[in-house]
C-alpha positions, 0 to 999 in steps of 0.5 A: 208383669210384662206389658200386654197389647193386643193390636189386632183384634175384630168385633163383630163389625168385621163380616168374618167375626162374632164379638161385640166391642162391649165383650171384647172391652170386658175381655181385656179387662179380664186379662189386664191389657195395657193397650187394645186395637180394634182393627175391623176388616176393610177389604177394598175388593169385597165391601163397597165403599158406603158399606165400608164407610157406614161400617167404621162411621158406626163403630168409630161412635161406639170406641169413641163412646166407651173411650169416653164412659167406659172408664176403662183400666187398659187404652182402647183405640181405633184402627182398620185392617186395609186390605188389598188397599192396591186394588182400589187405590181411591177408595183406600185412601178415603176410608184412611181419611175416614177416622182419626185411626190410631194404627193402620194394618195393612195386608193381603189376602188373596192372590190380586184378583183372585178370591181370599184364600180363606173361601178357596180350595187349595187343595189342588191350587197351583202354589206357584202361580199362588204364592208369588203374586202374594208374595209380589203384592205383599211387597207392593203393599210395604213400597205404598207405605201408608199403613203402619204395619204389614201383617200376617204375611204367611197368611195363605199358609193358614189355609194351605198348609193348615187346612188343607195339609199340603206341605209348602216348600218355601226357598223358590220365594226366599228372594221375595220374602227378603226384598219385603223385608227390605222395603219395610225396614228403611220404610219404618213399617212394623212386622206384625206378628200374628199369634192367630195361628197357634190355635188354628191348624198351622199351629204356628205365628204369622209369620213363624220364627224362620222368617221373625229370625230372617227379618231380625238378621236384616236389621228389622227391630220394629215387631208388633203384636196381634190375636186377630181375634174375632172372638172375646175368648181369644183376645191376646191368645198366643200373645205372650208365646209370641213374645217369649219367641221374639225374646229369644231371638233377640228383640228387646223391645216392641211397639204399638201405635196411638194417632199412628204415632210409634212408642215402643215398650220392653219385652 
């Protein structure tokens, strides 16, 4: 049986999801992962920081908790979703000291200083004056370099493609795509592949397999692997799709991340 981890996941810590840690720990077990992640949102531009402090205070006692009496068949970790971190750069740096985190995402959900694309309608958005701030923050985001992975980074393409339906042509922001890509891989920070889209609307990972493609030709190596559930009964869907994609271009090995410490298993 092929190794399972699942290092992007929300209980309902996160303001966005419904799962407790308890349901989404039976979960796992039900699908005998090897290795699970919660990863709660810390989005520096929407919670303050007593709220976010309180936040992961509490649910860091309750994965210590379960760590300890849970007796639990797969490894359970701690980790955070940072995003937006280069908005408040003080405030990014103590909720990071906050807890011993396992793994640290980081990631980008809106243009800076705009809203999430996920309370927008993009429905008559300019796409430019969208996507090449995202795409210019993404990269300032991997050139900070103090988080272990760069997720979902297609992620407005969830909204603007799969929500509102609006065909997006890609090729003005190549160049972009790629200088990302070139910062991460001599940065050492993961590319997550994010398989949250393949039950959404977008019908596809984040990112899909032309840019995993363009970012192994680039000499990227370093994949990891995330649901982004914010429900029990999505934990580690899409996963093993995303694996077999990954396989199939080329990729051997992936990674996952304990004391943020890198280790890498077979594909």
């Amino acid at each position: 049986m092929p190794f399972l981890y699942d290092m992007h996941t929300h209980t309902n810590r996160s303001f966005d999801a419904e799962a407790p840690l308890a349901a989404q720990c039976k979960r796992a077990e039900e699908l005998r992962l090897n290795g699970l992640c919660i990863t709660d949102h810390c989005d520096v531009n929407v919670q303050s920081l007593l709220c976010a402090r309180t936040v992961f205070a509490a649910g860091g006692a309750d994965i210590r908790r379960m760590q300890e009496e849970g007796n639990l068949p797969f490894r359970l970790w701690q980790g955070i979703e940072l995003g937006e971190p280069l908005e408040d750069l003080p405030y990014a740096e103590e909720m990071l000291g906050l807890l011993p985190y396992d793994y640290v995402i980081g990631s980008v959900h809106n243009t800076p200083g705009q809203q999430d694309f996920y309370f927008m309608d993009c429905s008559s958005i300019d796409l430019d004056s969208a996507l090449k701030p995202y795409f210019e923050e993404l990269i300032r985001l991997a050139d900070w370099g103090k988080t272990d992975s760069i997720a979902h980074i297609t992620y407005p393409l969830r909204y603007i493609e799969g929500k509102y339906n609006r065909k997006v042509e890609l090729s003005p922001y190549l160049d972009l795509i790629d200088h990302l890509f070139r910062v991460m891989i001599p940065k050492g920070l993961a590319l997550e592949i994010n398989a949250s889209g393949l039950r959404q609307e977008i019908r596809r990972p984040m990112p899909d397999e032309r840019f995993i493609r363009r970012y192994y030709e680039l000499g990227g190596r370093k994949i990891i692997f995330g649901s982004d559930a914010h429900a029990a009964k999505d934990l580690a869907s899409g996963i093993p799709e995303c694996m077999e994609l990954c396989r199939s271009i080329g990729f051997e090995t992936a990674v996952y991340f304990e004391k943020r410490r890198e280790f890498s298993y077979k594909l």
